[in-house]
C-alpha positions as CSV (number, residue, x, y, z in Angstrom):
1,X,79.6,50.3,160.5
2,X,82.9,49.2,158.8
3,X,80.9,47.9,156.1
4,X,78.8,51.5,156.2
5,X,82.1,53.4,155.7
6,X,83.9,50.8,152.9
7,X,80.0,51.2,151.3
8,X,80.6,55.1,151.5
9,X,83.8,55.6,150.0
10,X,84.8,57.1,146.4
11,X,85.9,54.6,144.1
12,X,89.8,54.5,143.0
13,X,90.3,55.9,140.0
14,X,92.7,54.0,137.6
15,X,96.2,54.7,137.6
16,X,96.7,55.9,134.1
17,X,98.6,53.9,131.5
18,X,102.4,55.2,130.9
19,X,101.8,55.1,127.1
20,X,101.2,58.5,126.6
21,X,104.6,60.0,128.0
22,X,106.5,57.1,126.2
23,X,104.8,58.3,123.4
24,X,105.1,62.1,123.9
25,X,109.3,61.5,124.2
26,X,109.1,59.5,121.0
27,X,107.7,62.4,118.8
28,X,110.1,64.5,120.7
29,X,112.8,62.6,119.9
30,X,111.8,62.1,116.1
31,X,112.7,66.2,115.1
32,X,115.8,65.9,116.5
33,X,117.0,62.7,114.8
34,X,115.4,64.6,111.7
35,X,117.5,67.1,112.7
36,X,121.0,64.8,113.3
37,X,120.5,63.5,109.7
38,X,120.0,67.0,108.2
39,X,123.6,68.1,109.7
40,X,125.3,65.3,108.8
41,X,123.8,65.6,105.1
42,X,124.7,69.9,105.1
43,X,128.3,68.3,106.7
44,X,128.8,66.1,103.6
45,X,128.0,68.9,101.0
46,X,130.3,71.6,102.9
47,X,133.3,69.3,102.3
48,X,132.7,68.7,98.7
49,X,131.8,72.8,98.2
50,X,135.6,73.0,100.5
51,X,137.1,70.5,97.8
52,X,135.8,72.9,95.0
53,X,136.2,76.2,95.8
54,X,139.6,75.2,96.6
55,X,140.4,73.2,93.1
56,X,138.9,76.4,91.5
57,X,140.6,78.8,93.4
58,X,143.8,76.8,92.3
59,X,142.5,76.9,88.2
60,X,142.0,81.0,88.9
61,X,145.3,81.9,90.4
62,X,146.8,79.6,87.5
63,X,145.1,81.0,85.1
64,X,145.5,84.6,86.2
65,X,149.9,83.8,86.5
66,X,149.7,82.1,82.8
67,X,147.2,84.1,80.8
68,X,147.1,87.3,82.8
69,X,144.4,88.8,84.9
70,X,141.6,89.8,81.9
71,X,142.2,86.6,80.0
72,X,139.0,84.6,79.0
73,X,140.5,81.6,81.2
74,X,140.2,83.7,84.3
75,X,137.3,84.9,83.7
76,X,135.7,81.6,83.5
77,X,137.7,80.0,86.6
78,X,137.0,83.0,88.2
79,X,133.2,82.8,88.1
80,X,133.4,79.5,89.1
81,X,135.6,80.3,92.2
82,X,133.2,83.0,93.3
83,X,130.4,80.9,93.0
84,X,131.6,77.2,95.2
85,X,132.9,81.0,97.4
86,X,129.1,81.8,97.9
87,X,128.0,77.8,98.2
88,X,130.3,76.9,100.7
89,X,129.6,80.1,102.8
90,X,125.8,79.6,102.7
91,X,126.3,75.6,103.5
92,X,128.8,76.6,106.5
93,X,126.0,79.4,108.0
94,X,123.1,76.3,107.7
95,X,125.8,73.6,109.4
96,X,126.7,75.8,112.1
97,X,122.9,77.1,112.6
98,X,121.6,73.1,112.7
99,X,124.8,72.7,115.4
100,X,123.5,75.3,117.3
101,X,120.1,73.7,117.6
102,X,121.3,70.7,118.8
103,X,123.1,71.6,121.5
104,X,126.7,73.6,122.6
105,X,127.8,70.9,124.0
106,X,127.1,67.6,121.6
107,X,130.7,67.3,120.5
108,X,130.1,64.8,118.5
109,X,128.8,67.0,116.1
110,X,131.3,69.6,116.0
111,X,133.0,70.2,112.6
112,X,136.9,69.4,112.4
113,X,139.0,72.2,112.5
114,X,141.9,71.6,110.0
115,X,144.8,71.8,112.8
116,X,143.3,68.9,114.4
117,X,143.3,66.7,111.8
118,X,145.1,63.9,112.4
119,X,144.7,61.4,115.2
120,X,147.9,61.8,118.0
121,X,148.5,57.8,117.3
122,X,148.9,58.3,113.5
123,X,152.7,59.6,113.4
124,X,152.6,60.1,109.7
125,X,150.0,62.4,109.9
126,X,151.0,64.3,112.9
127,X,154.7,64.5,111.0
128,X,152.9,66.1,107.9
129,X,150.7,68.4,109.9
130,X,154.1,70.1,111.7
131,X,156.0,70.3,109.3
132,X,154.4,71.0,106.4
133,X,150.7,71.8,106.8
134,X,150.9,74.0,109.2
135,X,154.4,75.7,107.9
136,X,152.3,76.7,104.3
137,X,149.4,77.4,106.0
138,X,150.9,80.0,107.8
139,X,153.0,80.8,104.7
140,X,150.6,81.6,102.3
141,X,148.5,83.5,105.0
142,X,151.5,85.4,105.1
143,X,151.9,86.0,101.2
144,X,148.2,87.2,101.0
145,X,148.4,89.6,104.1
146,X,151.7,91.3,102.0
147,X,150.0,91.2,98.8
148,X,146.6,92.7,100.6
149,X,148.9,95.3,102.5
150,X,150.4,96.3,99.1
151,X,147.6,96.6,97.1
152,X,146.2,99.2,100.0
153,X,149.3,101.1,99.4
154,X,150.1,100.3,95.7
155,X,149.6,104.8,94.7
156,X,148.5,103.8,90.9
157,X,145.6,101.1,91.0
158,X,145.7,98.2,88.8
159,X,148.4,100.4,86.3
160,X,151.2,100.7,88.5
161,X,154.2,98.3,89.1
162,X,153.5,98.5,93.0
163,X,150.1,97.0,92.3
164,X,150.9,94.2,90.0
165,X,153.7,93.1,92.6
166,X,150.4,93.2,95.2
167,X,148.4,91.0,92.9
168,X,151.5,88.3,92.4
169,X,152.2,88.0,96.1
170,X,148.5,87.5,97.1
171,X,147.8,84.9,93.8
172,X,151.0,83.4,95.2
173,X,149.7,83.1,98.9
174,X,146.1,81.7,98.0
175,X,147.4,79.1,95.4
176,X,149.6,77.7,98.3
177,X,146.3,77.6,100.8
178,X,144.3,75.4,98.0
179,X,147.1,73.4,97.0
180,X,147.7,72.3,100.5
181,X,144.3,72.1,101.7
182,X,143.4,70.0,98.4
183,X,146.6,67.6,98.6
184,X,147.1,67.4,102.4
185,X,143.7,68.3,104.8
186,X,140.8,67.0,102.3
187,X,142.5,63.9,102.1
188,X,141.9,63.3,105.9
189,X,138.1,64.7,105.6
190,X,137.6,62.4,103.4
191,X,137.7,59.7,105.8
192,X,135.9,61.6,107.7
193,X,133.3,62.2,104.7
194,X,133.0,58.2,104.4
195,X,132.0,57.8,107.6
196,X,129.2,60.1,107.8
197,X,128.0,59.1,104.4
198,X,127.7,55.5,105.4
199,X,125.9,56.6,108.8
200,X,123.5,58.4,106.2
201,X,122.8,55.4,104.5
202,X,122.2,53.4,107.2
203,X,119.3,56.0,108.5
């Protein structure tokens, strides 16, 4: 009857093998590595558009302070300053959109803000940061609030004295921002810069 019953009884199906999900997590994992590479490589570009639109902005509020405001000069630097403007704006909307996609909360990923930069065991750098970066960072933010505020209340336009004093002080306040980002925080991207570059390489 034993035998009857063991004679009787469905056969076991096979377990199934566990290639499949192994596979399955691979494939998932393969857009988001695609997707690690692409922010590094939009990371990379953002710093070098920083590094120009900075350097330009510098050659336009020269040029405007040595040859005036409608010389040919600023008119050149000035295109040139308006268009690394528009790069770097469109490259920091894509690196902040690919951040979002991979997660809040991948810090790894998370661009450097320029008041952190600077390790806390690097004294050098955290002397320069106090007591210079950060003192003409908040300078020149200062200068180009004034010269906005008195361009809003300068009565004549571009004609009147008011005006032109507007356009000095704001010229002054944004060549101190690109000097100082140029000499002081892209120097410490930089490294930064190197290291994602040679992670790109590797990949």
């Amino acid at each position: 009857m034993a035998g009857t019953r063991a004679a009787g009884a469905p056969p076991q199906a096979l377990a199934p093998a566990p290639g499949p999900p192994a596979r399955r997590g691979a494939a998932a994992a393969a857009p988001r590595g695609r997707l690690e590479l692409a922010t590094d490589a939009l990371r990379c570009c953002l710093t070098g558009a920083t590094l120009v639109c900075n350097a330009s902005c510098v050659a336009f509020m020269s040029s405007r302070g040595v040859f005036g405001r409608g010389s040919r000069a600023a008119a050149v630097a000035g295109k040139l300053f308006m268009r690394s403007l528009h790069a770097t704006g469109l490259l920091l909307l894509l690196t902040v959109l690919s951040q979002q996609l991979l997660g809040r909360n991948n810090e790894a990923r998370v661009a450097p803000r320029w008041w952190q930069i600077g390790g806390g065991g690097r004294g050098r750098q955290d002397v320069l940061r106090r007591f210079v970066t950060v003192p003409t960072f908040s300078l020149s933010f200062m200068f180009m609030a004034v010269g906005l505020l008195t361009l809003i209340l300068a009565p004549g336009k571009e004609e009147s004295y008011m005006a032109s004093v507007g356009y000095m002080v704001g010229d002054v306040g944004c060549f101190l921002h690109s000097v100082a980002f140029c000499l002081v925080v892209y120097p410490e991207l930089l490294v930064q810069l190197r290291s994602i570059y040679a992670k790109l390489k590797e990949d």
